[in-house]
N, C-alpha and C positions, 0 to 999 in steps of 0.2 A: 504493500500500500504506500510506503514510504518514499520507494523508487517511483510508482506511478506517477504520484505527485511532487517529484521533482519534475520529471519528466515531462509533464505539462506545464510548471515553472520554469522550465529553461525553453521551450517554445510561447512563454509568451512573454517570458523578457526578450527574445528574438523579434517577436513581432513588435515589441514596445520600441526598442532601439529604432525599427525601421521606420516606428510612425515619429520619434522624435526626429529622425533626419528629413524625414516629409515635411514636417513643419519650417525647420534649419533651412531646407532649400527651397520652399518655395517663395516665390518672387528672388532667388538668389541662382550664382551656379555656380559650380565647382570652379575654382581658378585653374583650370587648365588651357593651355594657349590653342588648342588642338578642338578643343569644347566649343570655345567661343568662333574661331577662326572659321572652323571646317564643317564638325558634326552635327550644332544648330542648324547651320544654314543651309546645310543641305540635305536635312529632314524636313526646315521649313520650304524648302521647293515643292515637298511630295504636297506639305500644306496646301500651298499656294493652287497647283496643278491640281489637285482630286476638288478642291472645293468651287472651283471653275470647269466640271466633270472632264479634267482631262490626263491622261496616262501622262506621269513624267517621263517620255522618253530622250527628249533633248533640253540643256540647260544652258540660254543664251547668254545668262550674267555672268559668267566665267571663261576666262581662259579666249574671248570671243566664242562663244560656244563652243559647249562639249557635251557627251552622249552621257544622260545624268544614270537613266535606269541601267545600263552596261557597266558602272562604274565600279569600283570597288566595295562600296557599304552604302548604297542607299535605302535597300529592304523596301521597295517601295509596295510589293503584296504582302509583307508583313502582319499576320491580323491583328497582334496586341497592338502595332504602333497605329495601328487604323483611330485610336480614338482622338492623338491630335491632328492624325491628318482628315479626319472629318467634323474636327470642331473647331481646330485651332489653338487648343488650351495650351499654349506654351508653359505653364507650369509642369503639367503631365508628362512634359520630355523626362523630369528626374523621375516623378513618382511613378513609370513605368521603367525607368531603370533598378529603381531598388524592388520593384514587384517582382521584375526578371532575379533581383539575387534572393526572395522569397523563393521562386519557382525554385534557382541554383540547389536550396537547402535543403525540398521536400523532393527532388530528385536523389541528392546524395544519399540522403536519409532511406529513401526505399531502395536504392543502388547496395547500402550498405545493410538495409535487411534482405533484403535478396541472397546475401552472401554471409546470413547466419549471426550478424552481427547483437548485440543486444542492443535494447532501444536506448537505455542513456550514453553506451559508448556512439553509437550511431549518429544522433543527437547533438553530441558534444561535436564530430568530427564534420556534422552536413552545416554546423553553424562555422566552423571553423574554414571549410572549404567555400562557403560563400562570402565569411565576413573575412576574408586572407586581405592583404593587403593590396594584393593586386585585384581583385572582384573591388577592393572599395575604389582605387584609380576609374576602373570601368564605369562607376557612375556618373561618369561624365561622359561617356561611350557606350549608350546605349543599345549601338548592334555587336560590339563587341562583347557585351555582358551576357545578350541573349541568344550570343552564338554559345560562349562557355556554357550557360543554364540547361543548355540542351546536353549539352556531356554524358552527363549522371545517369538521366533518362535513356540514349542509345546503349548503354552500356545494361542498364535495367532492363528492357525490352528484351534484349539481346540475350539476357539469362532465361526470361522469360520463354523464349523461343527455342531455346536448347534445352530446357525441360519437359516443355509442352508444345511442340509444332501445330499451332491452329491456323485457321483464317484469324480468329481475333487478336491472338496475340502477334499474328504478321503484321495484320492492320495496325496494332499499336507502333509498331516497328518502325512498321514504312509510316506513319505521322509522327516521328521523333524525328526523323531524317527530315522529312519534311519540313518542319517547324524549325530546324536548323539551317537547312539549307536558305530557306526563305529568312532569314534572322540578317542572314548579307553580307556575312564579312567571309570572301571566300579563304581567305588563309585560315582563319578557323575549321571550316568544314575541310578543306584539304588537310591538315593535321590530323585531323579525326578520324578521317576516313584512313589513312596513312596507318595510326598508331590503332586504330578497331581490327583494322587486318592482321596486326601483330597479335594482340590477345587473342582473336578467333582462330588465328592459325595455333595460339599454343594453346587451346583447349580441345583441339585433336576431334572435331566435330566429325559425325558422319555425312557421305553422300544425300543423306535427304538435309538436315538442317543446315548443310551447304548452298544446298540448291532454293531453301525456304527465304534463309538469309538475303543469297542474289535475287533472287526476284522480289522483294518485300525494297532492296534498294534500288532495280532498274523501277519497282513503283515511282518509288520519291523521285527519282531523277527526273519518271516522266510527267510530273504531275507539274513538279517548278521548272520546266525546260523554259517555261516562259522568264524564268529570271537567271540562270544558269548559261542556256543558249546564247541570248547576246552577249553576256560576259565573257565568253570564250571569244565569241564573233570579234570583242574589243582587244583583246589579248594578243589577236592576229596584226591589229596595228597599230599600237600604241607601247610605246618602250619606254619603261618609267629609267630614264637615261640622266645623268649629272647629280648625282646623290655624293659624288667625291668619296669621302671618309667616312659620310654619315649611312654607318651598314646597320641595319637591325640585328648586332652581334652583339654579346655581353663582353666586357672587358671583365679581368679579374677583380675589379673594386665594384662592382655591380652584384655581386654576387654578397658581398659586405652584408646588402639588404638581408639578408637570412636570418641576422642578430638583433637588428635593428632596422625596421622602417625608413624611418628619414632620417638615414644615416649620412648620406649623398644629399641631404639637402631636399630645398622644397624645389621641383622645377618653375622654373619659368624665373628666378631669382639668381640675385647675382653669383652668390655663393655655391650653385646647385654644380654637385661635381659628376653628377651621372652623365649620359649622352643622350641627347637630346631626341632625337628618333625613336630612340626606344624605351624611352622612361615609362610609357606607357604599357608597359609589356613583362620590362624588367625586374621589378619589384617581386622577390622571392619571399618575402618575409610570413613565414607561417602563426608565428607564437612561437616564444621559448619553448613551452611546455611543449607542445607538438613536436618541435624541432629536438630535443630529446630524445621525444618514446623516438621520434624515428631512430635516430642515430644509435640509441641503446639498443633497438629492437636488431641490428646487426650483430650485436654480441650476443643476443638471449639464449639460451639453451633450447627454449622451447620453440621458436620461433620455425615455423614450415615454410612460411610464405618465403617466396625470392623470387617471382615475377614483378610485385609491385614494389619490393624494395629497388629491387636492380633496375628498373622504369625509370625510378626515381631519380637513383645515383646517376644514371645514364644519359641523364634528360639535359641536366645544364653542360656538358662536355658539347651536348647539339647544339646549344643555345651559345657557347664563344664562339663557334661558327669560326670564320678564317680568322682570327684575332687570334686563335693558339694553333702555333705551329705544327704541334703533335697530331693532329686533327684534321687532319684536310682529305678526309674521305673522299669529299665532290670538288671537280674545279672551282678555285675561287668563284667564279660569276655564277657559275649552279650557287653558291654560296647566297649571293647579294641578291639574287634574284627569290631565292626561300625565304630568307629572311626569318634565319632561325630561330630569334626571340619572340616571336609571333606565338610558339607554340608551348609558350612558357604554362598557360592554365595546362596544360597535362601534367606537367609537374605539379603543379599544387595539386589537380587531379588526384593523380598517382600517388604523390605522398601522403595523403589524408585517406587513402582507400590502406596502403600500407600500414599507418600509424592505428586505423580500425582492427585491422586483423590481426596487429600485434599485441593491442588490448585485448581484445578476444580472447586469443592461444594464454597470454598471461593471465586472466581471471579464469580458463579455463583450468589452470594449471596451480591455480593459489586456493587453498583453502579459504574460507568464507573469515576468518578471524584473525588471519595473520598480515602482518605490518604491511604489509602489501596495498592492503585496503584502506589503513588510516593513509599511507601517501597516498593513497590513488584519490581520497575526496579531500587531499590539499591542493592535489594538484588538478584537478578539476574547478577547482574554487580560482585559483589563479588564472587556469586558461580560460576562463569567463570573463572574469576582471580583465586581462589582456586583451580579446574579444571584443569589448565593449570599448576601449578604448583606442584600437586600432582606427578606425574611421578618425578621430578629431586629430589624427597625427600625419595623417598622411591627402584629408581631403580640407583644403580652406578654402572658404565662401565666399565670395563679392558678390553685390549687388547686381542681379540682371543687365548688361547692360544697353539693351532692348526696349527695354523699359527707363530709360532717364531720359528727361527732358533736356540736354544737353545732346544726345548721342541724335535723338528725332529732330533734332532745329537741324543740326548739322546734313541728316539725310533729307531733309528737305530741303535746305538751299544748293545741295549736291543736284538735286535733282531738277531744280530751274535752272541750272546753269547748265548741265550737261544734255538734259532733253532727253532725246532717243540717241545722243552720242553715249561716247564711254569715257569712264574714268580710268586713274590710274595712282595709285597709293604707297608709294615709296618708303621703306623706310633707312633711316641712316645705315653707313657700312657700320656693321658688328651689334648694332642692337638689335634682340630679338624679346621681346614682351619683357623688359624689365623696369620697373619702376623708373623713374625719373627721378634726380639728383634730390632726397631729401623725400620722396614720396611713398608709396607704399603700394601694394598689389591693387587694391579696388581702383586705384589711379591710373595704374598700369593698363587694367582691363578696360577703364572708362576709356581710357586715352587710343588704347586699339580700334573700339567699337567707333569713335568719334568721328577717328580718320579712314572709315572705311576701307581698312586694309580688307584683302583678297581673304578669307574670300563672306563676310561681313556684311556687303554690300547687295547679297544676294537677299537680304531679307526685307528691302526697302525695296528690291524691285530696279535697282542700279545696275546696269551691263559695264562691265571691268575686262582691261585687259590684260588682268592679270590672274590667276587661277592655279588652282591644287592642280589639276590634272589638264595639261594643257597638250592637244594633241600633237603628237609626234610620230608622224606615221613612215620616217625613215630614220628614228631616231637621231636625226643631226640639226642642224640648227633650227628654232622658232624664234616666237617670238615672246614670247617669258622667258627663255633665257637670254635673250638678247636684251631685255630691259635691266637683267642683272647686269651686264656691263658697267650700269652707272652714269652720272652726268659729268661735265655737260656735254648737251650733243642736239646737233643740229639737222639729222637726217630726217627720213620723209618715213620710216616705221612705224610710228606712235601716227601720223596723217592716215595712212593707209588703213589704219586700226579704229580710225573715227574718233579717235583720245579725245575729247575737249576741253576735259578739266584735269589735270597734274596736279595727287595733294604730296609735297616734298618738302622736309626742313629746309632745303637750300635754293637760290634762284636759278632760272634757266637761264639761257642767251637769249637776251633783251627785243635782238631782232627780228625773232620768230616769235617770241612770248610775251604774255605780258601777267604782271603778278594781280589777281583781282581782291586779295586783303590776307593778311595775316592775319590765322585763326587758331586758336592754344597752339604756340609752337611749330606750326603746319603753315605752308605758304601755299594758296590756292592760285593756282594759274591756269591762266584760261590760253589755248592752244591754238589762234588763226587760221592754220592751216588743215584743220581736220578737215578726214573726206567725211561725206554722207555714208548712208546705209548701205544706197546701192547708187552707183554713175556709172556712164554711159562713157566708152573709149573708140575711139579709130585704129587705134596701131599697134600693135601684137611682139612682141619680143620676146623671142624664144631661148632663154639662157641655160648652160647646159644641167645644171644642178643647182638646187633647194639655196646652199652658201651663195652659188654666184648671184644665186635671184636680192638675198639678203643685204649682200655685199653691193649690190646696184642700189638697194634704196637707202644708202649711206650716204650719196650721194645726195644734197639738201636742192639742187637744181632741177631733180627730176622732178617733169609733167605727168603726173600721175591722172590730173585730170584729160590727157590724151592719152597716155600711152599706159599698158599694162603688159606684167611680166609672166612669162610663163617658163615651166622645164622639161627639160628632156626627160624621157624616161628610161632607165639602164637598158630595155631591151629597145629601143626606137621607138619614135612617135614622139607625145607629151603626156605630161600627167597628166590621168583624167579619170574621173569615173565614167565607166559605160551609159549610155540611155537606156532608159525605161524600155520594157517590151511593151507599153500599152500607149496608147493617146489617154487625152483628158476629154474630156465630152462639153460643151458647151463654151470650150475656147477657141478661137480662132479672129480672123481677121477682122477688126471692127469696120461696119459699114463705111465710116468716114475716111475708110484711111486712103483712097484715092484721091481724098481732098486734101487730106495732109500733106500726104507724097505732091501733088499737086503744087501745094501753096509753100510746101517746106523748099521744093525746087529753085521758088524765083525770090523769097519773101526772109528766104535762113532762119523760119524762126528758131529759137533756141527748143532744145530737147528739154521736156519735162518730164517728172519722174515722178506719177502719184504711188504712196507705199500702203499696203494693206497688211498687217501681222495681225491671223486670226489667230495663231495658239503659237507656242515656240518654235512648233515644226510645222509651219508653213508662213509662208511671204508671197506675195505677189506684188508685183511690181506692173503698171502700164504706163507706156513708155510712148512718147508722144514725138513725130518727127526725130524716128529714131536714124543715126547714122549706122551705116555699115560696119560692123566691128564686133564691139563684147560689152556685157551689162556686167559689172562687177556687183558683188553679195558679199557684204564683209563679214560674213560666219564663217567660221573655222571648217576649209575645207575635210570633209570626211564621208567614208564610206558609209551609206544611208541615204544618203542625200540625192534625191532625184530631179531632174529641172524639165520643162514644157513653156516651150515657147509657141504659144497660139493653138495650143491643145497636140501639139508636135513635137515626143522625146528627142530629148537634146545631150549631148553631154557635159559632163560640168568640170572645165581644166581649172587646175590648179593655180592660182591667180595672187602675184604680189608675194609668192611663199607659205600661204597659211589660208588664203580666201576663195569663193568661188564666182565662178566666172562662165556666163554661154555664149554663144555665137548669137548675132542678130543679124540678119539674112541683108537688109537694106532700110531704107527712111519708108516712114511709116508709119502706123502706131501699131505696136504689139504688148499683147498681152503675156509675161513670164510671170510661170507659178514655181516655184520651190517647193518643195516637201521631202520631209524626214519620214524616211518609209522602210526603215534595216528588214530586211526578207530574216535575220535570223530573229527577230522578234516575233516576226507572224509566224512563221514555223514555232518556234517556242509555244507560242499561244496556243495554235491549233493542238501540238503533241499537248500541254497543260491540260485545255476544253474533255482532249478525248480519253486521257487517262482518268479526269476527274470526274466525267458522265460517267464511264466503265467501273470506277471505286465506287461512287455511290449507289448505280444503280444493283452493284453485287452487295455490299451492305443491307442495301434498302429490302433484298431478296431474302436473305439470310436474319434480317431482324423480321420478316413477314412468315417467315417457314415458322418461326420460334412458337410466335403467337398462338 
């Protein structure tokens, strides 16, 4: 009776902890630089997109647009994060990240009864696996929380299915897979899948729950092909290229964390001695106490287990990755491109399923009276106490900064001065989110949100050309890196880009620029020479490669409003996406346009360009005494993208280095449509549609037999 009712007291001071940190963040968020910059803003896209019923598949505020649903972590069919992406409640971003590390605990918790465990050792170990220190970093990353939460669960299922091969416990199966996959952070599910194949393999399964297994996960695959598909499709051309030094590998003082938390400092602060890339990842810190039974359970006498001890010990050796010499299994570049601190939740995983079943075999093994047990409920008394205090050590709060009337005034006069151009938010060389001289972190983060750094701007609804994932479809030069160069510089890149507003601590050259006021620290400049959306060229340059196209707009003489650049491509021709195999229906030649041809002959009037943006992924443009040449699109050329000109597939060359561009036949008016249309998303879709009619309607079968 006594254990019961602990038992029940230690789940619902679990549950109290998580409702006081409900309380701690709302209207707040985690000070992480990665939180605010990146994972806000580009969950509040899915916002923005579903609540205007439209699919996020392209994301024009970044990077000069880029492919949002193909991305790395957008989880945009997600069901738990459905509730702000159909209401909006920006509070809810955290209060469904710590719901996810609820789910993390009552997964572990059945993980570890599943495997015999008793319920307060179990307990003790599913709070400790979700409140670790790295699950608390996660609440500022909520697809990376609720890719780990599903852990517990595949591994649970998966006992489940080796004991009992049913439909229903397939079913449960294939929806754990699922519900991870769909969670969005594919390095997550890649580790999983990775490290689930090792334990299946070493529990020596027969030809049927082999075969139960595989097809319980081509389900899952084929159910989310709709989110999984174009990810790959992106994978094909996009090369996350120029990362230098910053590898997602632990160094040896990264490891420190094991002892202590915020050993290394808080990130984002001057003092913080970890690495910057991975700090998110990195943090091993289990609890002393945990970190003990582990370590002693390798000497115990009684100790049987050594799959998940040796998991364990084995898991940070993957995690220095090419940092330690001894080590270099895979080519360095297999190295940087795994990004082996990614997969650090199996370590804690793995260590907290070990440190379970060495309590086990030990209370197995100890008589009910003996000293064993006075330490075992001191040292449970402590790893609660630890537990409860891990979060305020390693998670500090600032104020929303979304929410302050300073950070809104600013994105509002961004936004009368920039229009339908773009901006561009520079920050000094070598400062990265650290307070200012005498300031403090809430200042630091106000001061981030203020200036609309990349990618920030996405939540005001500001097109930036600057961005996390900024397409690289030959991995060599763009133009996000090329604005890492620095100033001053007087070339025609940031024109071609549409830039119209520059926020940078320092001045440009006077004779292009001009400064419109200094605002906290920030000098707002407004850029003369921006192009529009979309203009109209005569003269075609075919330069042989991406650098030279680059290297030509360095040049601050170029006519950009005549002339446009295009490249060779390695096998001949130019770059270019293919046309559409269909027409448009209801476009073509407008009646007047023999009066325009007409009048435009003897009269020159100048070409006009009305713009139409019904959703992100399409433009229309009509184009009025058009010349003979190319209509420039300053969206970030990429594969998806399809053009019609007068309801007639076109192709679309690669334009200026980074933008798209079609032929227009002669003077005239024509009508050109753009649309973002990736055939591996409607393939996904349809494989999703027909695997999810097939699941439910055998479900729906199977619960109608029962009745």
């Amino acid at each position: 009776m006594k254990k019961r009712k602990l038992f029940y007291l230690l789940w619902c001071v679990f549950g109290g902890l998580l409702l006081f940190w409900t309380i701690r963040l709302w209207g707040h968020f985690p000070a992480f630089m990665d939180t605010i910059e990146y994972v806000f803003p580009e969950k509040w896209f899915n916002v923005q997109c579903y609540q205007k019923g439209l699919i996020p598949l392209w994301n024009p505020y970044i990077a000069c647009g880029t492919p949002h649903l193909a991305a790395f972590q957008p989880a945009a069919f997600y069901p738990f994060f459905w509730i702000w992406n159909l209401t909006g409640l920006t509070n809810w971003f955290f209060v469904m990240a710590l719901f996810h590390e609820a789910l993390a605990a009552l997964g572990f918790y059945l993980w570890l009864r599943a495997l015999k465990v008793s319920p307060l050792a179990a307990t003790l170990c599913a709070w400790g696996f979700a409140g670790s220190a790295m699950m608390a970093f996660y609440w500022g990353f909520p697809t990376h929380l609720a890719s780990a939460a599903w852990v517990p669960w595949i591994f649970w299922a998966s006992l489940r299915g080796l004991e009992k091969p049913s439909l229903q416990n397939g079913g449960v199966f294939c929806l754990c897979w699922v519900l991870q996959i769909l969670a969005g952070y594919p390095f997550c599910t890649f580790y999983t899948a990775l490290f689930f194949g090792v334990f299946f393999l070493v529990q020596r399964p027969g030809w049927k729950a082999m075969g139960f297994h595989l097809l319980a996960i081509l389900a899952a695959l084929g159910v989310t092909a709709c989110q999984w598909l174009p990810f790959v499709d992106f994978l094909g051309f996009l090369h996350r290229e120029g990362w230098g030094d910053q590898l997602y590998s632990l160094h040896w003082k990264d490891e420190l964390t094991l002892f202590q938390p915020q050993i290394l400092g808080f990130p984002g602060t001057p003092g913080y001695q970890g690495d910057y890339p991975s700090y998110i990842f990195d943090n091993l810190y289990l609890g002393l106490v945990p970190l003990g039974v582990w370590a002693g359970s390798f000497f115990s006498p009684y100790s049987k287990d050594r799959f998940w001890k040796f998991a364990a010990l084995a898991l940070p050796f993957w995690f220095v990755g090419i940092n330690f010499p001894l080590w270099r299994v895979l080519p360095e570049k297999w190295m940087d491109h795994l990004e082996p601190t990614k997969a650090c939740f199996l370590f804690v995983f793995s260590a907290f399923t070990a440190i379970a079943l060495s309590l086990k075999e030990k209370a197995e093994a100890s008589p009910r009276k003996s000293r064993y047990w006075t330490w075992a409920w001191l040292g449970g008394a402590l790893w609660v106490a630890d537990l409860l205090l891990v979060p305020c050590r390693v998670v500090q709060t600032v104020e929303d900064p979304y929410q302050t009337p300073q950070v809104e005034q600013a994105a509002q006069k961004a936004q009368s001065l920039a229009g339908e151009g773009r901006l561009v938010s520079l920050r000094e060389a070598g400062r990265f989110f650290q307070p200012a001289d005498g300031g403090n972190m809430e200042e630091a983060v106000r001061e981030t949100a203020e200036q609309l750094t990349p990618n920030t701007n996405v939540v005001w609804g500001l097109k930036s050309a600057r961005g996390y994932l900024t397409i690289e479809t030959d991995g060599l030069q763009d133009l996000n890196r090329y604005l890492q160069r620095g100033y001053p510089y007087d070339g025609r890149v940031l024109d071609a880009a549409g830039v119209d507003l520059i926020l940078f601590s320092g001045n440009l050259p006077a004779f292009k620029y001009h400064i419109f006021e200094d605002y906290d620290s920030c000098v707002w400049t407004r850029n003369a020479g921006a192009m529009p959306m979309a203009w109209e060229t005569e003269k075609l340059r075919e330069l042989p490669d991406r650098p030279s196209v680059f290297e030509a707009l360095l040049d601050p003489r170029v006519f950009l409003e005549d002339e446009v650049y295009t490249e060779q491509a390695p096998g001949g021709g130019a770059v270019c996406l293919k046309p559409s195999n269909r027409t448009l229906a209801g476009f073509g030649p407008s009646p007047d346009g023999w009066t325009t041809d007409f009048i435009g002959r003897f009269l020159k009037n100048p070409t006009s360009i009305q713009t139409q943006r019904f959703s992100p992924c399409e433009a229309r443009f009509e184009v009025k005494n058009a010349k003979q040449g190319f209509l420039v699109f300053d969206e970030s050329y990429s594969p998806g993208w399809h053009a019609w000109v007068d309801g007639s597939p076109k192709a679309i060359f690669r334009a200026d280095g980074l933008f798209m561009a079609v032929p227009l036949a002669g003077e005239g008016m024509r009508q050109v449509v753009f649309r973002y249309e990736p055939g591996s998303f409607r393939l996904g879709l349809f494989i999703s549609l027909l695997f999810g009619v097939a699941g439910a309607t055998l479900g729906l079968t199977r619960f109608w037999e029962r009745l």
